[in-house]
VEXTIZA-81175 format. One line per 5 residues: number of its first residue (from 1); for each residue x, y, z of N, C-alpha, C. Coordinates in pm, 1 decimal. Atoms other than C-alpha are relative to their C-alpha. Last residue first. Layout:
N
NUM	X Y Z X Y Z X Y Z ~ ...
***
This chain:
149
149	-99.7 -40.4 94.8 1493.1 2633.7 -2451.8 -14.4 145.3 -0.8 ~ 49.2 9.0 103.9 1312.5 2535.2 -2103.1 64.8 89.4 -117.2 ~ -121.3 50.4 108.8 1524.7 2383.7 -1874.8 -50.9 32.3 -109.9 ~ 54.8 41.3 128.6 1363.7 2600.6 -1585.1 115.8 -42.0 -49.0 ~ -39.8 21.4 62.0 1426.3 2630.8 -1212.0 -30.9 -7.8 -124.7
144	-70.2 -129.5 -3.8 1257.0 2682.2 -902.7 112.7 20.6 -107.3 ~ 124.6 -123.8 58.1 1049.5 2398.4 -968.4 46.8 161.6 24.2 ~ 12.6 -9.0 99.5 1310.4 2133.4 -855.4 -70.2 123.8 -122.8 ~ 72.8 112.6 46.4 1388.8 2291.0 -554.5 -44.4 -2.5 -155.5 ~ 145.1 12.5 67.2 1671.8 2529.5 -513.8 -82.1 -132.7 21.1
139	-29.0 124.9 47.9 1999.2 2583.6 -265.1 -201.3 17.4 -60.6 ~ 189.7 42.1 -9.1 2115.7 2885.7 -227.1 -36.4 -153.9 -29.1 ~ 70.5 -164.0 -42.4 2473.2 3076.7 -245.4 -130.9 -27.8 38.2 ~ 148.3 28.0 89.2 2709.2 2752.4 -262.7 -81.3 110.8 61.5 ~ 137.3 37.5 -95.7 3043.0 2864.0 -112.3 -117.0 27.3 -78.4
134	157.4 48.0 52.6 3348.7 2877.4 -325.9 -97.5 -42.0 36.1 ~ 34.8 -113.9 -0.4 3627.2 3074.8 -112.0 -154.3 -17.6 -132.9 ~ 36.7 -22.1 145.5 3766.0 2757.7 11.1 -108.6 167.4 -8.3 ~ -21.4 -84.5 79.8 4005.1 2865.6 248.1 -81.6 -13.6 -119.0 ~ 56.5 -112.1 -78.0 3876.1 2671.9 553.7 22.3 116.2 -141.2
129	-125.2 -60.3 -51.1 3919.9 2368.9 338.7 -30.0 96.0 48.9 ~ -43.0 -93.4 130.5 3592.2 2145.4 294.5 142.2 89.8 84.8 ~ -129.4 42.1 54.5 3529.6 1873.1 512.7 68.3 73.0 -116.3 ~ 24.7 69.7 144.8 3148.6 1949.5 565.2 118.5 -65.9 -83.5 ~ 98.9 105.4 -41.6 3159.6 1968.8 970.3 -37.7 -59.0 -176.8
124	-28.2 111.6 10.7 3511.8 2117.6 881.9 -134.4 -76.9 5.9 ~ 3.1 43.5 -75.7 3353.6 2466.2 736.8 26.2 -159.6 18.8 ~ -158.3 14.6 47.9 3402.7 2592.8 392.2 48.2 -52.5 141.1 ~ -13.7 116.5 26.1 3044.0 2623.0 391.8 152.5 -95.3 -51.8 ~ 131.0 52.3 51.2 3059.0 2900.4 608.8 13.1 -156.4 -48.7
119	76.5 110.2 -104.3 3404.8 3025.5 596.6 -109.6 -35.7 -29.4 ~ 84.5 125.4 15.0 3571.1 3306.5 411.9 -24.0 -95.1 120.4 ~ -101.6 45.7 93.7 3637.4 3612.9 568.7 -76.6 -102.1 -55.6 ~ -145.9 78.3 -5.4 3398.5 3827.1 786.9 55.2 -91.8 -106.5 ~ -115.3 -31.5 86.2 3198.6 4134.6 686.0 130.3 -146.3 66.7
114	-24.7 -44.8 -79.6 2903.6 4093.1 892.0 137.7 13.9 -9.5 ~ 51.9 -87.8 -30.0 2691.2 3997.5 605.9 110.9 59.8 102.8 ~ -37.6 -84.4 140.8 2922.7 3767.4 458.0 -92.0 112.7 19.4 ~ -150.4 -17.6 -37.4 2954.1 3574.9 800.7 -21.2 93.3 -94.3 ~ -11.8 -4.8 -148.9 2531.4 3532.8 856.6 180.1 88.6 -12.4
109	15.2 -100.5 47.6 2530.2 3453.4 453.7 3.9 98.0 193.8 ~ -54.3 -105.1 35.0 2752.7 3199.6 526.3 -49.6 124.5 -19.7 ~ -128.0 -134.2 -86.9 2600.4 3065.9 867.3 96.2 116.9 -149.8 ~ 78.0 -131.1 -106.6 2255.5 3055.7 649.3 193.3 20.9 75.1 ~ 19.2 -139.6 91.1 2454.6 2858.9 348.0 -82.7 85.9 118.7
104	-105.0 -70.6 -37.0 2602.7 2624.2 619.5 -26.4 111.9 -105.1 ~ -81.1 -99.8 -111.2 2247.5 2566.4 773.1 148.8 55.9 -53.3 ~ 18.9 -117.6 -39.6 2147.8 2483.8 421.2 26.2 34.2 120.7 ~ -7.4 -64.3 100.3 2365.3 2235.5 299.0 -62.7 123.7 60.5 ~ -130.9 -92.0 23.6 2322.0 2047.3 638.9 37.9 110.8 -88.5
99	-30.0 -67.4 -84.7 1972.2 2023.3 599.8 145.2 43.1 29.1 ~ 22.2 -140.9 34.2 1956.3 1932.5 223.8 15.7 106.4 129.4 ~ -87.8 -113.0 55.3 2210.7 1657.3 286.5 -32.7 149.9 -20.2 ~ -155.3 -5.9 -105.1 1990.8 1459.0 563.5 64.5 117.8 -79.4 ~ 48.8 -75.0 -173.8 1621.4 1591.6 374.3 165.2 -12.3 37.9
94	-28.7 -143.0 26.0 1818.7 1444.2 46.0 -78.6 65.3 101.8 ~ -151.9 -80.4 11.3 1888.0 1122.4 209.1 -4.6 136.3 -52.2 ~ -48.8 53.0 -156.5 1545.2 1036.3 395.3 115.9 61.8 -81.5 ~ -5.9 -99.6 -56.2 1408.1 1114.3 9.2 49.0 39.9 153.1 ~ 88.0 48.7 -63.8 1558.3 816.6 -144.6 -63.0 159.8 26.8
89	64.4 146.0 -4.4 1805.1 722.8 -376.6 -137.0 29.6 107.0 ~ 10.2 83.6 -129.0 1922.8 1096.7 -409.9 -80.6 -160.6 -72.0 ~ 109.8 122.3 -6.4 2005.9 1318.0 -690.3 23.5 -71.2 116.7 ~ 26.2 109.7 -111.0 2185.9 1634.3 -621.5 -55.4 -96.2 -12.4 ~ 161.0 74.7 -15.1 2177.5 1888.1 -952.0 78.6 -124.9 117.4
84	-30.6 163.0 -67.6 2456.7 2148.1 -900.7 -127.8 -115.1 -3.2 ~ 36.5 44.2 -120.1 2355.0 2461.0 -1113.6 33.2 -155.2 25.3 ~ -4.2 183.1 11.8 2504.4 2630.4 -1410.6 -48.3 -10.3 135.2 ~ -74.0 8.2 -109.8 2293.8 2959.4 -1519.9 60.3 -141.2 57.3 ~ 18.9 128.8 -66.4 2082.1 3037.2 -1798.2 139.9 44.0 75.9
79	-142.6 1.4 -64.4 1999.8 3408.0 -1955.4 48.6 -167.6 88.2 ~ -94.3 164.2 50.9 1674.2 3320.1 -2144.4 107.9 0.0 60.7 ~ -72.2 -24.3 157.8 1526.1 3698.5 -2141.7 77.8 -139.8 10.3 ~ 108.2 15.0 105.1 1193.6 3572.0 -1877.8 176.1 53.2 -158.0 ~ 27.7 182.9 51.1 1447.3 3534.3 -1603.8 -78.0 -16.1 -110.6
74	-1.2 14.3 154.2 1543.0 3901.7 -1544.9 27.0 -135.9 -80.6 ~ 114.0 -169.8 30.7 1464.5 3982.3 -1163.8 -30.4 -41.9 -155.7 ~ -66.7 -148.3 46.2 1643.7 3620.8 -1101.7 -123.2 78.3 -47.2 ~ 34.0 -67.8 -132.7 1452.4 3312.4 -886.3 86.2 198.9 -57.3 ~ 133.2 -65.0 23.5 1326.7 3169.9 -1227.9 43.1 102.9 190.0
69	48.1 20.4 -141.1 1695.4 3055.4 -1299.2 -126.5 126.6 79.4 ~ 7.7 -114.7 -81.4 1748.5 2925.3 -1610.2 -73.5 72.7 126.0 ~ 129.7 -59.7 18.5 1923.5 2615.2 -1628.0 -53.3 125.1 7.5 ~ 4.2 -175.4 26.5 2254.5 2486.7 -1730.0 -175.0 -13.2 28.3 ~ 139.9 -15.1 86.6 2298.1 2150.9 -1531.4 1.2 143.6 -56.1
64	4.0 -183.4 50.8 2643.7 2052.5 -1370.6 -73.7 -14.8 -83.4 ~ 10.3 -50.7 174.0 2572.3 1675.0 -1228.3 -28.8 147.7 -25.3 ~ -48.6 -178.7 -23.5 2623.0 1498.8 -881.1 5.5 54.4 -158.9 ~ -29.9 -101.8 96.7 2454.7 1131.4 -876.5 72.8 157.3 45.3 ~ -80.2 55.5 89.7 2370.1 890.7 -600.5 58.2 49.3 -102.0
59	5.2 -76.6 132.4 2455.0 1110.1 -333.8 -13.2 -146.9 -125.9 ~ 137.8 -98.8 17.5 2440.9 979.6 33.6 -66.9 2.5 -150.9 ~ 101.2 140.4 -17.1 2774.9 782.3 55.5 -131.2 -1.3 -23.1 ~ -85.8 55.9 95.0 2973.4 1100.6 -145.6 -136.0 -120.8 57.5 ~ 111.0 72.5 -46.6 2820.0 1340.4 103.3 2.3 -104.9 -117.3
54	80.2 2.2 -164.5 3106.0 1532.7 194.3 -113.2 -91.3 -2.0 ~ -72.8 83.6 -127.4 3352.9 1437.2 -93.0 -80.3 -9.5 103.8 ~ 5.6 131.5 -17.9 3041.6 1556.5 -342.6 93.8 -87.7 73.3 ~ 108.2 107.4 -32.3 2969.9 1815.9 -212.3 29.4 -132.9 -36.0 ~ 28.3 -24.1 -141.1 3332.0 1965.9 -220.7 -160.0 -69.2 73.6
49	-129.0 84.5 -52.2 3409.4 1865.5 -600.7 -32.3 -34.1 154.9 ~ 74.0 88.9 50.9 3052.1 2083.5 -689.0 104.7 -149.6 63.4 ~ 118.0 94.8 -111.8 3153.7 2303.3 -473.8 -47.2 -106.2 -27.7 ~ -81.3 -10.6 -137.8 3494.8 2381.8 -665.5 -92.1 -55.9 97.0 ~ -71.2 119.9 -16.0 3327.6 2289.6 -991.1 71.1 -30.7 74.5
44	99.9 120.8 -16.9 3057.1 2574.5 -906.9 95.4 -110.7 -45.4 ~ -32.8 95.5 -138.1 3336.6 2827.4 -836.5 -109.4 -104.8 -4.4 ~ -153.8 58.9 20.9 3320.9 3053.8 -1170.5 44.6 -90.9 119.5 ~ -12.5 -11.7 125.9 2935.7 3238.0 -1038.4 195.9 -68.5 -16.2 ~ -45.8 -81.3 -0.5 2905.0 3127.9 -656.8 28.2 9.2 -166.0
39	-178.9 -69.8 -50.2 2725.7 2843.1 -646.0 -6.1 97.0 -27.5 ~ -50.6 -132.2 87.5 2362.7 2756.0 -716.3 120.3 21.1 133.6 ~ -79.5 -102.2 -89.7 2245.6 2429.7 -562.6 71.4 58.6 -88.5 ~ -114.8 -111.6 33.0 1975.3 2221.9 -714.2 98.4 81.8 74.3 ~ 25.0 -130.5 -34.0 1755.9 1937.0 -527.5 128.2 44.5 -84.5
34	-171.8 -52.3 70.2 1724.2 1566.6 -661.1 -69.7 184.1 52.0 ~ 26.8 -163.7 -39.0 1432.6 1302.8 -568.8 147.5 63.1 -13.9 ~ -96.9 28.4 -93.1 1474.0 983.7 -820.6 -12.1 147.5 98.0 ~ -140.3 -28.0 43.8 1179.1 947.4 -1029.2 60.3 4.3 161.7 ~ -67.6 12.7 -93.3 810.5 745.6 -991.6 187.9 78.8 -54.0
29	-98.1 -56.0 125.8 545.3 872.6 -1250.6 104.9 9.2 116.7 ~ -122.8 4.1 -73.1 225.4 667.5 -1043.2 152.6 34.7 -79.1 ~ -128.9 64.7 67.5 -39.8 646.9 -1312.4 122.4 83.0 68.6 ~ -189.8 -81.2 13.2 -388.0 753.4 -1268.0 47.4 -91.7 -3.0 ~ -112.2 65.3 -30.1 -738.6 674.1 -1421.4 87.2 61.3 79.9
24	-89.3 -60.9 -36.8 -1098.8 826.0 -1452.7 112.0 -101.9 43.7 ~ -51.5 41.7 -110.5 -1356.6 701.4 -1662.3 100.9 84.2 39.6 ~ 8.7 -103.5 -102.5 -1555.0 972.5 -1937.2 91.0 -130.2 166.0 ~ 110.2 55.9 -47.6 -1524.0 706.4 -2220.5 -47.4 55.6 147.1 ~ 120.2 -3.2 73.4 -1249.4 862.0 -2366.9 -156.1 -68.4 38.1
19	4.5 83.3 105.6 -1052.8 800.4 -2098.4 -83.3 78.3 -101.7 ~ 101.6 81.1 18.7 -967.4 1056.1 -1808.7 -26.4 -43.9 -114.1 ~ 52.7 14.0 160.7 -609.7 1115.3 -1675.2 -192.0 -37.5 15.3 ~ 179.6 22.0 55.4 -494.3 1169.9 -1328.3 -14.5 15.3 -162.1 ~ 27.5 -48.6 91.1 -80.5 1180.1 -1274.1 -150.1 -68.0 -11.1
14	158.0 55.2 29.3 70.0 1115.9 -942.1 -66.2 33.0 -84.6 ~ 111.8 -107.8 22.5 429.3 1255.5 -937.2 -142.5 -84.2 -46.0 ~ 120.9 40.9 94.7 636.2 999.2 -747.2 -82.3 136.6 -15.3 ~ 38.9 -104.4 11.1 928.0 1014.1 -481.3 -48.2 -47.2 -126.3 ~ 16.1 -19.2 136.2 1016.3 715.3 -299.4 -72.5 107.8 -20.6
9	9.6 -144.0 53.3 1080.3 784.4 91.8 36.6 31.6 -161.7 ~ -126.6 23.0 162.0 1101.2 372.5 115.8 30.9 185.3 10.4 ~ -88.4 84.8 -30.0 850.7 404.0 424.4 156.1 -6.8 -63.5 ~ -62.9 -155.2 -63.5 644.6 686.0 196.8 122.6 -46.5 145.4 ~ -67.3 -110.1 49.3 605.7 384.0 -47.8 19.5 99.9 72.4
4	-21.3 49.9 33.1 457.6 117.5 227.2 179.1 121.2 -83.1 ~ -99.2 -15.5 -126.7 246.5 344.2 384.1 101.5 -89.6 -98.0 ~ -57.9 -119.4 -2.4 97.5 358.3 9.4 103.8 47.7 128.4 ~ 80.0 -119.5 0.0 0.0 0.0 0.0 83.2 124.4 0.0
***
């Protein structure tokens, strides 16, 4: 049954249809769950390197995506952007990685407000070097995003 699938933390878009014959169907559209993370413009293969040592057992995938990004003022002129795509095996693992990920993007914007150096996600609890100076700026959900041409 459905306890069953939210057990597993499989992720599924539930799709309704109706027949020609006025019945009603659906059809379970099961994928892998996956969140985005926007780097720092020229440092996304620096974080991208850096997530994936930290959560390497977690992750099944790590992949640079161009998309464009519906959270900019000027998203409607096509401008695209690379973003980290995360896939997971489950949803239990991207909840674990997405919380870390974002507390160390709140302490960076916390440090980069208050004028201090690097740090943040450059912090040991993620195994990154204190000097990295490529800290992921946000982290998206799927729908905060377009791939459209």
């Amino acid at each position: 049954g459905g306890d069953d699938k939210a057990a597993t933390g499989e992720s599924a878009l539930h799709l309704f249809f109706i027949d020609l014959d006025g019945e009603t169907f659906d059809c379970p559209l099961k994928y892998p769950p996956y969140f985005f993370v926007a780097a720092t413009e020229g440092h996304e293969r620096e974080v991208e390197l850096g997530l994936t040592g930290a959560f390497a057992s977690q992750l099944e995938s790590v992949q640079m995506v161009e998309k464009e990004d519906l959270g900019m003022v000027n998203h409607l002129s096509g401008k695209k952007r690379k973003f980290i795509k995360l896939t997971f095996a489950n949803t239990n693992e991207l909840t674990s990685v997405r919380s870390v990920v974002e507390k160390a993007l709140t302490r960076n914007r916390q440090q980069s407000g208050a004028g201090a150096g690097k740090g943040g996600f450059g912090s040991a609890d993620l195994d990154f070097r204190e000097s990295v100076s490529a800290v992921p700026i946000d982290v998206r959900a799927p729908g905060a995003v377009s791939s459209r041409f």
